[in-house]
N, C-alpha and C positions, 0 to 999 in steps of 0.2 A: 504493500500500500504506500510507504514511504517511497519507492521508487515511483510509483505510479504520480503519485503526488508532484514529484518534483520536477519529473517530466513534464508534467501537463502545466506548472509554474512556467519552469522553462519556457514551452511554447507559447504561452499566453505573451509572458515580453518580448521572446522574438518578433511576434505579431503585433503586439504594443509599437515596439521599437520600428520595425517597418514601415508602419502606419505615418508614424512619425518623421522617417528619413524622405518619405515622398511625401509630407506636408513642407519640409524643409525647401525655404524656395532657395534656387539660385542665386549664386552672390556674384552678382558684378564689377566689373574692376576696371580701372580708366585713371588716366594721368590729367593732371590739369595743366593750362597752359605754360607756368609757371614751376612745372615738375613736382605737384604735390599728388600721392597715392589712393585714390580714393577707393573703397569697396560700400557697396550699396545692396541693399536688400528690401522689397518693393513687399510692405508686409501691410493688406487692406484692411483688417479684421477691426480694427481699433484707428479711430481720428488723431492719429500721433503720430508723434518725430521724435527718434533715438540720435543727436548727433555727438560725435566724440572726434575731438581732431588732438592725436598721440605723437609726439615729437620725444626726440632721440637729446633729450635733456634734464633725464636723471640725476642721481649725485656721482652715476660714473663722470661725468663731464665736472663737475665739480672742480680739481683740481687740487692747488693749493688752500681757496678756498671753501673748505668743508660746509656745507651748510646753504651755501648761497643757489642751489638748486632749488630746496625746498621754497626758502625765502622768498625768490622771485614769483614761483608759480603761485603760492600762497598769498602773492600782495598784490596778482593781477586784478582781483576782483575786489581792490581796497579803492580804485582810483581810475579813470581811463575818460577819456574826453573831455576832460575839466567836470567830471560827473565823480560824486563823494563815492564813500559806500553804502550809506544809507539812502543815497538816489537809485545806484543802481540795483540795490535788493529790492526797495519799492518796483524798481519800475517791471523788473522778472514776475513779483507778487501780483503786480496788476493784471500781465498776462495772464496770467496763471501757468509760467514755465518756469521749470527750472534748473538753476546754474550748479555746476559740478567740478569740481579741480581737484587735483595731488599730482605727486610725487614718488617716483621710489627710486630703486636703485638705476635699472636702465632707462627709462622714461618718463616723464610728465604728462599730463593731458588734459585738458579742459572738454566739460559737456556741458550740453543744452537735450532739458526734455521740452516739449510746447505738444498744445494742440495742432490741427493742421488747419483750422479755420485761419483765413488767413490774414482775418481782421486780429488773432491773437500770433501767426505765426510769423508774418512780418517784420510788425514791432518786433519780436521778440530774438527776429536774428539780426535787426538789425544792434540793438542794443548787445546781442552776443557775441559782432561781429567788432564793437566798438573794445569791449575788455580783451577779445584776442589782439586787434593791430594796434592800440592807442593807450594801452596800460600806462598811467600818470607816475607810479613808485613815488606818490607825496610823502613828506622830509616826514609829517607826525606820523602818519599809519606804520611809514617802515620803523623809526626810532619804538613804538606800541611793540610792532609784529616780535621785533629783536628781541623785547625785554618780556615779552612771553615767550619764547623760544630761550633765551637764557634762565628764564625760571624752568620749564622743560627739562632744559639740561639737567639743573641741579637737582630738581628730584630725581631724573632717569638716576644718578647717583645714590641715591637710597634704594633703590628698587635689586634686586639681586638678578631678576633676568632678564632686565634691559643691561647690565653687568656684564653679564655670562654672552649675552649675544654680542654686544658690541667686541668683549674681547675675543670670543671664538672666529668673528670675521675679521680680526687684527690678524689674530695666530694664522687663518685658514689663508689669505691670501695674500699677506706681507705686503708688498709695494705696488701691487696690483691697484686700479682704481674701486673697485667695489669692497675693498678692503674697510673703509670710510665709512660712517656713519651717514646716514641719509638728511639727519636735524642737524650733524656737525658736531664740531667741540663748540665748549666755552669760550677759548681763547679765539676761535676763526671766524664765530660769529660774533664778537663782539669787536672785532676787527673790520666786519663787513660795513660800508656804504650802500646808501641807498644807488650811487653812480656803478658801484659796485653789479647792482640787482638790472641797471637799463640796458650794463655791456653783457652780462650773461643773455639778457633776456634777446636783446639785438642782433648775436652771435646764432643763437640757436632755435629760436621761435621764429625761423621762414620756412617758403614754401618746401623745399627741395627735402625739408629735414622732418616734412609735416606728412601723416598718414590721418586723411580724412574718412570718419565709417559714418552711415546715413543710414537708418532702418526705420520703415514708416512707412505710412498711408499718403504717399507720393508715387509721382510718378519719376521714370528714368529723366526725362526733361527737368522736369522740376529740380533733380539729384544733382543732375551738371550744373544747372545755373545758381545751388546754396554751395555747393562745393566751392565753385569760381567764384561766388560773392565772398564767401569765408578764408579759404586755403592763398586764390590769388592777387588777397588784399594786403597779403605778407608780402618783404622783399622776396625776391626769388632764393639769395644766396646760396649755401652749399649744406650739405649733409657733413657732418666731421668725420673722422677718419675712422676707421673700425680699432675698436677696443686693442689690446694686446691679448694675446691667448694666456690662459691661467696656467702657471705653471704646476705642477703634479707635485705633492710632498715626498717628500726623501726619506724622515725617517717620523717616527711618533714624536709626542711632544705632549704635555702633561700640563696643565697650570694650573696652581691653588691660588683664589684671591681670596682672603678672610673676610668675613660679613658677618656683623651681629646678628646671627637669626639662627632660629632651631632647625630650619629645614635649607637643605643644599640643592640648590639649582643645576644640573650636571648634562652639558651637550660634547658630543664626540661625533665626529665626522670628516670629511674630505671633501675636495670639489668633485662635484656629481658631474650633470649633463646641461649640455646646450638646449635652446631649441631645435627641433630639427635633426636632435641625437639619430643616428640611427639605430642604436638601441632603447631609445626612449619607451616605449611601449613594452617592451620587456623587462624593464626597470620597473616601469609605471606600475607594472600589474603584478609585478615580481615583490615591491617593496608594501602595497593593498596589502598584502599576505604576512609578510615580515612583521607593518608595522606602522600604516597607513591605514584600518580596516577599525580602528577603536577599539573596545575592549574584545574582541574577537581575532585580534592579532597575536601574532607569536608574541610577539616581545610583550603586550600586555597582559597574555595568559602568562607569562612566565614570570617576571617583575611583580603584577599587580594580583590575580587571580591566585597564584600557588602558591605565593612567598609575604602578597600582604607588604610589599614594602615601599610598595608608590601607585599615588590613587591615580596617575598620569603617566604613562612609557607611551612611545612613540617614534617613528620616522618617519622622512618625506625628504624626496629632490626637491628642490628650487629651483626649473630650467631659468636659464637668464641666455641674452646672445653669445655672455662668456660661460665657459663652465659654472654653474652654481652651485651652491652647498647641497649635499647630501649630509643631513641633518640627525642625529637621535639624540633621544634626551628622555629623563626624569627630572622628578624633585620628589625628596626624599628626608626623613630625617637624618640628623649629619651623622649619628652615628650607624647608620642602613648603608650610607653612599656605597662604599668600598665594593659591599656584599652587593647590592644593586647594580654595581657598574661592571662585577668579576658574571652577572647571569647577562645582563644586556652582551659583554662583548663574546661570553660562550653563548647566547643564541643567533648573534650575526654571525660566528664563525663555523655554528652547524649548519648554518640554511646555505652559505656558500658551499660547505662543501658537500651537502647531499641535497638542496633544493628543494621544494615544495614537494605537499603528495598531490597525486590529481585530484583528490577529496577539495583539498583546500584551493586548488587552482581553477575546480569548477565553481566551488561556492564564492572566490573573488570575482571570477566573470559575471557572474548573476547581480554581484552585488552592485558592479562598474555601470552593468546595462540597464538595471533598474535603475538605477540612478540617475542617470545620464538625461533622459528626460527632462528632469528640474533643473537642471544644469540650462534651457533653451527655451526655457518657458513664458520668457516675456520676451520683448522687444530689446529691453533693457539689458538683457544676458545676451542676447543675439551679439548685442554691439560690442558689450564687453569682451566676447569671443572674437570679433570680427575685427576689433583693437590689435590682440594680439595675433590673429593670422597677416594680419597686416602691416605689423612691427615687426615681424621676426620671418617675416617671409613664407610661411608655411602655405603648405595648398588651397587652392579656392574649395577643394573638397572637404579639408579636413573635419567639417562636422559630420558630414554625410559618413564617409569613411571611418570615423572615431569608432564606433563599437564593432565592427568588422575587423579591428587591426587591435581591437583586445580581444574579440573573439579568437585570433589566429596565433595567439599567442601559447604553445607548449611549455612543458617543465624544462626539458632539457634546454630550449632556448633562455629561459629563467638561468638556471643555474650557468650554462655557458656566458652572458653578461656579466649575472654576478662574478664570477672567477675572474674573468677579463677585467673588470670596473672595478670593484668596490675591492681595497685593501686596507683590512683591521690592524694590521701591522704597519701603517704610514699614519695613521689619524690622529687629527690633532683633539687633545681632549680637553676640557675647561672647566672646572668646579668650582661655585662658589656659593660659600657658608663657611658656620662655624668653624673653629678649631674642635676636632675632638682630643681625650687626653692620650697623652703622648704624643700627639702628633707636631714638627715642628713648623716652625712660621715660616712663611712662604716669604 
Protein backbone atom coordinates (compact mmCIF):
# COMPACT_ATOMS: atom_id res chain seq x y z
CA UNK A 1 0.00 0.00 0.00
CA UNK A 2 2.83 2.32 0.97
CA UNK A 3 4.31 1.75 -2.59
CA UNK A 4 1.05 2.09 -4.09
CA UNK A 5 0.67 5.34 -2.23
CA UNK A 6 3.74 6.99 -3.28
CA UNK A 7 3.44 6.05 -6.70
CA UNK A 8 0.35 7.54 -7.36
CA UNK A 9 1.84 10.87 -5.01
CA UNK A 10 4.48 10.68 -7.60
CA UNK A 11 2.32 10.91 -10.60
CA UNK A 12 -0.12 13.25 -9.30
CA UNK A 13 3.20 16.06 -9.26
CA UNK A 14 4.55 14.94 -12.25
CA UNK A 15 1.07 15.99 -13.80
CA UNK A 16 0.95 18.94 -11.36
CA UNK A 17 4.25 19.95 -12.55
CA UNK A 18 3.55 19.40 -16.38
CA UNK A 19 0.57 21.37 -16.14
CA UNK A 20 2.49 23.99 -14.81
CA UNK A 21 5.71 23.92 -17.30
CA UNK A 22 3.12 24.42 -20.24
CA UNK A 23 1.24 27.35 -18.35
CA UNK A 24 4.88 28.70 -18.09
CA UNK A 25 4.99 31.37 -20.88
CA UNK A 26 7.94 32.08 -22.82
CA UNK A 27 10.44 34.44 -21.87
CA UNK A 28 11.74 36.93 -24.36
CA UNK A 29 14.91 38.43 -24.77
CA UNK A 30 16.06 41.65 -26.65
CA UNK A 31 18.96 44.31 -26.21
CA UNK A 32 18.17 47.83 -26.14
CA UNK A 33 19.55 50.42 -28.19
CA UNK A 34 22.00 51.45 -25.78
CA UNK A 35 23.06 47.73 -24.82
CA UNK A 36 20.97 47.06 -21.92
CA UNK A 37 19.55 43.01 -21.59
CA UNK A 38 16.01 43.00 -21.32
CA UNK A 39 13.81 39.48 -20.66
CA UNK A 40 10.16 39.92 -20.60
CA UNK A 41 7.21 37.67 -19.81
CA UNK A 42 3.67 38.69 -21.26
CA UNK A 43 1.73 37.31 -18.01
CA UNK A 44 -2.50 38.50 -18.79
CA UNK A 45 -4.10 36.88 -15.70
CA UNK A 46 -3.75 39.91 -13.38
CA UNK A 47 -3.73 44.00 -14.25
CA UNK A 48 0.01 44.27 -13.23
CA UNK A 49 3.70 45.08 -14.00
CA UNK A 50 6.71 43.20 -12.31
CA UNK A 51 9.74 45.57 -13.32
CA UNK A 52 13.26 44.82 -11.86
CA UNK A 53 16.38 46.55 -13.60
CA UNK A 54 19.77 44.35 -11.92
CA UNK A 55 23.13 45.99 -12.40
CA UNK A 56 26.56 44.27 -11.97
CA UNK A 57 27.01 46.75 -8.64
CA UNK A 58 27.21 44.72 -5.67
CA UNK A 59 29.86 45.19 -2.95
CA UNK A 60 32.19 42.93 -5.25
CA UNK A 61 32.77 46.33 -7.03
CA UNK A 62 33.11 47.95 -3.92
CA UNK A 63 36.79 48.16 -3.77
CA UNK A 64 38.80 49.80 -1.30
CA UNK A 65 35.73 51.34 -0.29
CA UNK A 66 33.80 48.69 1.61
CA UNK A 67 30.25 49.71 2.02
CA UNK A 68 29.66 52.25 -0.49
CA UNK A 69 27.66 49.76 -2.75
CA UNK A 70 25.15 49.21 -0.27
CA UNK A 71 25.08 53.05 0.56
CA UNK A 72 24.58 54.24 -2.97
CA UNK A 73 21.65 52.00 -3.93
CA UNK A 74 20.07 52.54 -0.47
CA UNK A 75 20.02 56.42 -0.86
CA UNK A 76 18.75 56.24 -4.50
CA UNK A 77 15.34 56.58 -3.35
CA UNK A 78 16.21 59.29 -0.44
CA UNK A 79 16.43 62.11 -3.37
CA UNK A 80 16.27 62.35 -7.26
CA UNK A 81 14.90 65.38 -9.30
CA UNK A 82 15.13 67.85 -6.67
CA UNK A 83 12.03 65.47 -5.22
CA UNK A 84 12.63 64.71 -1.18
CA UNK A 85 11.82 61.22 0.13
CA UNK A 86 8.98 61.88 1.43
CA UNK A 87 7.72 63.31 -2.15
CA UNK A 88 8.71 60.43 -3.66
CA UNK A 89 7.12 57.78 -1.20
CA UNK A 90 3.90 59.98 -1.58
CA UNK A 91 3.88 60.03 -5.00
CA UNK A 92 4.50 55.74 -5.50
CA UNK A 93 1.55 55.68 -2.48
CA UNK A 94 -0.69 57.74 -4.73
CA UNK A 95 -0.28 55.27 -7.54
CA UNK A 96 -0.70 52.63 -5.68
CA UNK A 97 2.88 51.15 -6.88
CA UNK A 98 5.48 50.07 -5.44
CA UNK A 99 9.33 50.91 -5.18
CA UNK A 100 11.95 48.04 -4.21
CA UNK A 101 15.98 48.26 -3.86
CA UNK A 102 19.01 46.32 -2.28
CA UNK A 103 22.00 45.13 -2.51
CA UNK A 104 24.25 42.04 -2.14
CA UNK A 105 27.38 40.66 -2.99
CA UNK A 106 27.22 40.56 -6.94
CA UNK A 107 24.46 42.97 -7.70
CA UNK A 108 22.10 45.71 -6.82
CA UNK A 109 18.66 46.27 -8.26
CA UNK A 110 15.81 48.55 -8.03
CA UNK A 111 11.92 47.51 -8.67
CA UNK A 112 8.68 48.81 -9.52
CA UNK A 113 5.22 46.83 -8.84
CA UNK A 114 2.15 49.35 -10.47
CA UNK A 115 -1.07 48.51 -11.91
CA UNK A 116 -1.26 48.56 -15.69
CA UNK A 117 -4.01 51.15 -15.96
CA UNK A 118 -2.38 53.52 -17.29
CA UNK A 119 -3.68 56.53 -15.67
CA UNK A 120 -1.70 54.70 -12.51
CA UNK A 121 1.17 53.02 -14.64
CA UNK A 122 2.45 56.08 -16.21
CA UNK A 123 2.81 58.26 -13.59
CA UNK A 124 4.39 55.62 -11.98
CA UNK A 125 7.24 54.90 -14.36
CA UNK A 126 7.61 57.96 -14.90
CA UNK A 127 8.48 58.87 -11.22
CA UNK A 128 10.54 55.27 -11.27
CA UNK A 129 12.32 56.38 -14.14
CA UNK A 130 13.22 59.65 -12.40
CA UNK A 131 15.05 57.63 -8.93
CA UNK A 132 16.85 55.23 -11.59
CA UNK A 133 18.77 58.27 -13.94
CA UNK A 134 18.48 61.47 -11.53
CA UNK A 135 19.26 60.12 -7.94
CA UNK A 136 20.18 63.68 -5.88
CA UNK A 137 22.66 61.64 -2.99
CA UNK A 138 21.51 65.00 -0.64
CA UNK A 139 24.51 66.00 1.91
CA UNK A 140 21.57 65.30 5.09
CA UNK A 141 19.90 61.91 3.81
CA UNK A 142 23.42 60.55 3.13
CA UNK A 143 25.23 62.01 6.42
CA UNK A 144 21.39 60.12 8.30
CA UNK A 145 21.94 56.82 5.95
CA UNK A 146 25.83 56.77 7.24
CA UNK A 147 25.06 57.18 10.81
CA UNK A 148 22.51 54.38 10.67
CA UNK A 149 24.65 52.15 8.90
CA UNK A 150 27.46 52.90 11.53
CA UNK A 151 25.03 52.03 14.26
CA UNK A 152 24.49 48.79 12.19
CA UNK A 153 27.94 48.05 12.20
CA UNK A 154 28.40 48.32 15.94
CA UNK A 155 25.79 46.18 16.82
CA UNK A 156 26.57 43.59 13.98
CA UNK A 157 29.41 43.45 16.62
CA UNK A 158 27.45 42.18 19.57
CA UNK A 159 25.80 39.72 17.44
CA UNK A 160 27.93 36.26 17.32
CA UNK A 161 26.62 35.34 13.80
CA UNK A 162 26.84 38.26 11.86
CA UNK A 163 30.68 37.58 13.80
CA UNK A 164 31.16 34.12 12.53
CA UNK A 165 29.92 35.02 8.89
CA UNK A 166 31.70 38.18 8.37
CA UNK A 167 34.93 36.27 9.53
CA UNK A 168 34.24 32.89 7.66
CA UNK A 169 34.07 35.07 4.32
CA UNK A 170 37.55 36.85 5.43
CA UNK A 171 39.09 33.40 6.09
CA UNK A 172 37.12 31.73 2.95
CA UNK A 173 38.21 34.14 0.39
CA UNK A 174 41.39 36.27 1.43
CA UNK A 175 41.90 39.10 -1.10
CA UNK A 176 39.20 38.18 -3.28
CA UNK A 177 36.46 40.99 -3.79
CA UNK A 178 33.50 39.02 -2.05
CA UNK A 179 35.65 38.58 0.79
CA UNK A 180 34.08 42.19 2.07
CA UNK A 181 31.28 42.63 3.99
CA UNK A 182 28.22 43.88 1.86
CA UNK A 183 27.25 47.08 4.85
CA UNK A 184 31.39 47.49 5.18
CA UNK A 185 33.43 48.39 8.00
CA UNK A 186 33.26 51.17 10.49
CA UNK A 187 36.29 52.67 9.55
CA UNK A 188 35.29 52.75 5.35
CA UNK A 189 32.14 53.81 5.88
CA UNK A 190 32.67 56.50 7.99
CA UNK A 191 35.24 57.43 5.40
CA UNK A 192 32.61 57.51 2.77
CA UNK A 193 31.25 60.92 0.85
CA UNK A 194 28.31 61.50 -0.30
CA UNK A 195 30.72 62.41 -3.96
CA UNK A 196 31.86 59.35 -2.99
CA UNK A 197 28.20 57.43 -3.57
CA UNK A 198 27.52 59.91 -7.36
CA UNK A 199 31.08 58.28 -8.76
CA UNK A 200 30.01 54.60 -7.64
CA UNK A 201 26.61 55.37 -8.78
CA UNK A 202 27.98 57.07 -12.36
CA UNK A 203 30.57 54.29 -12.86
CA UNK A 204 28.14 51.55 -12.63
CA UNK A 205 24.28 52.38 -12.81
CA UNK A 206 24.28 52.41 -17.02
CA UNK A 207 22.82 50.91 -19.70
CA UNK A 208 25.42 48.20 -20.85
CA UNK A 209 25.81 47.11 -17.10
CA UNK A 210 21.90 47.01 -16.66
CA UNK A 211 19.69 43.65 -17.13
CA UNK A 212 16.01 44.99 -17.55
CA UNK A 213 13.19 41.98 -16.58
CA UNK A 214 9.39 43.01 -17.31
CA UNK A 215 6.55 40.44 -16.21
CA UNK A 216 2.80 41.73 -16.60
CA UNK A 217 -0.37 42.28 -18.33
CA UNK A 218 1.56 44.18 -21.21
CA UNK A 219 2.00 43.76 -24.32
CA UNK A 220 5.68 42.89 -26.38
CA UNK A 221 5.37 46.61 -27.73
CA UNK A 222 4.50 48.08 -24.68
CA UNK A 223 7.92 45.99 -23.10
CA UNK A 224 10.33 47.63 -25.67
CA UNK A 225 9.06 51.05 -25.21
CA UNK A 226 9.21 50.88 -20.74
CA UNK A 227 12.44 49.15 -21.20
CA UNK A 228 13.90 52.10 -23.74
CA UNK A 229 12.14 54.64 -21.47
CA UNK A 230 13.81 53.10 -18.40
CA UNK A 231 17.31 51.15 -19.39
CA UNK A 232 18.06 53.82 -22.35
CA UNK A 233 17.62 56.99 -20.11
CA UNK A 234 21.00 55.75 -18.58
CA UNK A 235 24.56 56.63 -20.11
CA UNK A 236 25.22 53.89 -22.36
CA UNK A 237 28.82 53.23 -20.61
CA UNK A 238 30.51 49.91 -20.11
CA UNK A 239 29.88 46.61 -18.07
CA UNK A 240 33.20 46.31 -15.65
CA UNK A 241 35.54 43.62 -16.05
CA UNK A 242 34.75 40.12 -14.91
CA UNK A 243 35.41 39.28 -11.30
CA UNK A 244 38.97 37.34 -10.64
CA UNK A 245 38.38 33.59 -10.25
CA UNK A 246 38.21 32.22 -6.48
CA UNK A 247 41.19 30.73 -5.60
CA UNK A 248 40.72 26.85 -4.09
CA UNK A 249 42.01 26.43 -0.38
CA UNK A 250 45.26 24.60 0.39
CA UNK A 251 45.08 23.56 3.51
CA UNK A 252 42.28 23.70 6.64
CA UNK A 253 42.29 26.51 8.88
CA UNK A 254 40.42 26.72 12.22
CA UNK A 255 39.47 30.02 14.16
CA UNK A 256 38.37 30.73 17.66
CA UNK A 257 36.93 34.26 18.20
CA UNK A 258 35.76 34.49 22.13
CA UNK A 259 32.11 35.94 22.72
CA UNK A 260 30.23 36.35 25.97
CA UNK A 261 27.57 33.81 25.24
CA UNK A 262 26.50 30.22 26.32
CA UNK A 263 25.83 29.13 22.90
CA UNK A 264 28.71 28.81 19.94
CA UNK A 265 27.86 29.93 16.48
CA UNK A 266 30.19 27.31 14.20
CA UNK A 267 30.23 27.50 10.12
CA UNK A 268 32.87 25.23 8.12
CA UNK A 269 33.07 25.24 4.55
CA UNK A 270 34.89 26.14 1.03
CA UNK A 271 34.07 27.92 -2.09
CA UNK A 272 31.26 25.98 -3.76
CA UNK A 273 29.90 26.61 -7.21
CA UNK A 274 29.29 29.35 -9.90
CA UNK A 275 26.25 29.93 -11.63
CA UNK A 276 26.12 27.97 -14.57
CA UNK A 277 28.32 25.14 -12.55
CA UNK A 278 28.12 22.37 -14.51
CA UNK A 279 27.61 20.31 -11.76
CA UNK A 280 25.32 22.49 -10.08
CA UNK A 281 22.40 20.21 -10.05
CA UNK A 282 24.05 17.47 -8.73
CA UNK A 283 25.36 19.52 -5.92
CA UNK A 284 21.88 21.18 -5.73
CA UNK A 285 20.08 17.95 -5.02
CA UNK A 286 23.13 16.07 -3.64
CA UNK A 287 23.42 18.73 -0.79
CA UNK A 288 18.64 18.65 -0.32
CA UNK A 289 19.85 15.38 1.13
CA UNK A 290 23.00 16.09 3.19
CA UNK A 291 21.74 19.11 4.45
CA UNK A 292 19.54 21.42 2.74
CA UNK A 293 16.11 19.31 3.25
CA UNK A 294 15.46 20.76 7.26
CA UNK A 295 15.08 18.56 9.92
CA UNK A 296 14.99 15.42 7.59
CA UNK A 297 18.55 15.80 6.44
CA UNK A 298 21.43 13.98 7.31
CA UNK A 299 23.39 16.30 9.05
CA UNK A 300 20.03 17.25 11.14
CA UNK A 301 19.12 13.77 11.90
CA UNK A 302 22.46 13.23 13.09
CA UNK A 303 23.42 16.71 15.02
CA UNK A 304 19.80 17.47 16.19
CA UNK A 305 17.57 14.35 16.15
CA UNK A 306 20.11 11.54 17.70
CA UNK A 307 22.48 13.50 19.66
CA UNK A 308 20.17 16.51 20.85
CA UNK A 309 22.84 18.92 20.40
CA UNK A 310 21.77 21.78 18.18
CA UNK A 311 18.08 22.78 17.56
CA UNK A 312 19.71 24.19 13.95
CA UNK A 313 22.47 21.92 11.57
CA UNK A 314 22.51 22.79 8.16
CA UNK A 315 24.15 23.27 4.49
CA UNK A 316 23.71 25.17 1.28
CA UNK A 317 25.82 26.58 -1.84
CA UNK A 318 25.61 30.06 -2.50
CA UNK A 319 26.12 30.07 -6.41
CA UNK A 320 27.57 33.65 -7.15
CA UNK A 321 29.34 34.58 -10.91
CA UNK A 322 32.53 33.62 -8.74
CA UNK A 323 32.64 30.54 -6.90
CA UNK A 324 30.45 30.91 -3.63
CA UNK A 325 30.53 29.49 -0.35
CA UNK A 326 29.58 26.08 0.32
CA UNK A 327 28.36 26.76 3.79
CA UNK A 328 27.58 24.29 7.08
CA UNK A 329 26.86 25.29 10.23
CA UNK A 330 25.25 24.85 13.87
CA UNK A 331 24.83 26.65 17.06
CA UNK A 332 25.27 24.84 19.83
CA UNK A 333 26.08 25.09 23.57
CA UNK A 334 29.87 25.95 23.99
CA UNK A 335 30.50 23.09 25.62
CA UNK A 336 28.57 20.53 22.73
CA UNK A 337 30.63 22.56 19.96
CA UNK A 338 33.74 20.01 19.68
CA UNK A 339 31.20 16.97 19.86
CA UNK A 340 28.92 18.74 17.29
CA UNK A 341 31.59 19.65 14.89
CA UNK A 342 33.61 15.97 15.24
CA UNK A 343 29.44 14.32 13.97
CA UNK A 344 28.93 17.23 11.26
CA UNK A 345 32.53 16.66 9.61
CA UNK A 346 32.19 12.45 10.13
CA UNK A 347 28.67 12.94 8.37
CA UNK A 348 30.02 15.03 5.40
CA UNK A 349 32.91 12.71 5.15
CA UNK A 350 30.44 9.50 4.90
CA UNK A 351 28.03 10.95 2.37
CA UNK A 352 31.32 11.69 0.08
CA UNK A 353 32.57 8.69 0.38
CA UNK A 354 29.45 6.34 -0.03
CA UNK A 355 26.62 8.84 -1.39
CA UNK A 356 23.05 8.95 -0.84
CA UNK A 357 20.70 5.70 -0.83
CA UNK A 358 18.19 5.83 -3.66
CA UNK A 359 15.54 5.88 -0.69
CA UNK A 360 16.78 9.35 0.03
CA UNK A 361 17.58 10.48 -3.43
CA UNK A 362 13.92 9.65 -4.59
CA UNK A 363 12.21 11.36 -1.41
CA UNK A 364 14.72 14.70 -2.27
CA UNK A 365 13.32 14.69 -5.96
CA UNK A 366 9.61 14.67 -4.61
CA UNK A 367 10.50 17.18 -2.34
CA UNK A 368 12.60 19.70 -5.02
CA UNK A 369 9.32 19.01 -7.44
CA UNK A 370 6.76 19.68 -5.13
CA UNK A 371 8.02 22.52 -4.29
CA UNK A 372 9.20 24.07 -7.17
CA UNK A 373 5.66 25.38 -7.97
CA UNK A 374 5.61 28.04 -5.09
CA UNK A 375 8.86 28.98 -6.15
CA UNK A 376 6.78 30.66 -9.71
CA UNK A 377 3.79 31.44 -8.33
CA UNK A 378 3.29 35.08 -8.68
CA UNK A 379 4.51 37.43 -11.16
CA UNK A 380 6.63 38.67 -8.51
CA UNK A 381 8.91 35.28 -8.27
CA UNK A 382 8.80 35.05 -12.14
CA UNK A 383 10.82 38.33 -12.03
CA UNK A 384 12.94 37.49 -9.28
CA UNK A 385 13.96 34.31 -11.31
CA UNK A 386 14.09 36.04 -14.59
CA UNK A 387 16.76 38.71 -12.55
CA UNK A 388 18.97 36.06 -12.00
CA UNK A 389 18.63 34.09 -15.57
CA UNK A 390 19.45 37.28 -16.70
CA UNK A 391 22.47 38.32 -14.52
CA UNK A 392 24.21 35.31 -14.71
CA UNK A 393 23.41 34.30 -18.11
CA UNK A 394 21.71 31.03 -17.61
CA UNK A 395 19.19 29.79 -20.20
CA UNK A 396 15.88 31.33 -21.44
CA UNK A 397 14.70 27.64 -20.48
CA UNK A 398 15.88 27.21 -17.30
CA UNK A 399 12.59 27.28 -15.48
CA UNK A 400 10.88 25.12 -17.98
CA UNK A 401 13.82 22.66 -17.70
CA UNK A 402 14.42 23.07 -13.76
CA UNK A 403 12.68 19.99 -12.41
CA UNK A 404 13.61 17.64 -15.54
CA UNK A 405 17.54 18.35 -14.66
CA UNK A 406 16.71 17.39 -10.95
CA UNK A 407 14.62 14.72 -12.19
CA UNK A 408 17.93 13.26 -14.17
CA UNK A 409 19.93 13.42 -11.48
CA UNK A 410 21.45 9.79 -10.18
CA UNK A 411 23.45 8.68 -6.86
CA UNK A 412 26.41 7.97 -8.58
CA UNK A 413 26.53 11.26 -10.25
CA UNK A 414 25.94 12.63 -6.43
CA UNK A 415 28.61 11.08 -5.19
CA UNK A 416 31.17 11.50 -8.30
CA UNK A 417 30.75 15.66 -7.78
CA UNK A 418 30.99 15.24 -4.30
CA UNK A 419 34.40 13.58 -4.53
CA UNK A 420 35.60 15.93 -7.26
CA UNK A 421 34.14 19.33 -5.31
CA UNK A 422 33.78 19.26 -1.91
CA UNK A 423 37.14 18.65 0.23
CA UNK A 424 36.73 18.33 4.33
CA UNK A 425 40.34 18.31 4.56
CA UNK A 426 40.97 22.00 2.85
CA UNK A 427 37.84 23.98 4.95
CA UNK A 428 38.09 26.79 6.44
CA UNK A 429 36.39 26.58 9.97
CA UNK A 430 35.17 29.58 12.25
CA UNK A 431 33.62 29.22 15.87
CA UNK A 432 32.59 31.73 17.80
CA UNK A 433 31.60 31.77 21.61
CA UNK A 434 32.55 31.04 24.84
CA UNK A 435 35.64 29.86 26.39
CA UNK A 436 35.03 26.46 27.77
CA UNK A 437 37.42 25.33 30.66
CA UNK A 438 40.79 24.50 29.77
CA UNK A 439 40.51 25.72 26.62
CA UNK A 440 43.12 28.42 25.62
CA UNK A 441 42.50 32.04 24.25
CA UNK A 442 42.44 32.50 20.82
Amino acid sequence: MKKKGSRLLLALLVTAWTGLVRALPDIQSWTTEKGARVLFVEAHELPMLDVRLVFDAGSARDGAQSGVAGLTNGLMDQGAAGLDADTIARGFEQYGSKLGNGSERDMAWLSLRSLTDERLLGPSLELFAKVLVEPDFPQDDFRREQKRALTGLEYQKQKPDSIAERAFYRKLYGDHPYAGDPSGTIETVKALTADDLRDFYRRYYVARNATVVLVGDISRRQAEAIAAQLADALPEGKAPPELPKVRELKQAEQVFIEHPSTQSHVLTGQPGVRRGDPDYFQLYVGNHILGGSGLVSRISQEIREKRGLSYSAYSYFIPMKRKGPYQLGFQTRNDQRDEALSVLRKTLKDYIDKGPSEKELASSKNNIVAGFPLRVSSNARIAEYLAVIGFYNLPLDYLKTFTSRVEAVTTEQIRDAYRRRVHPGRMVTVIVGGKTEGEPHS
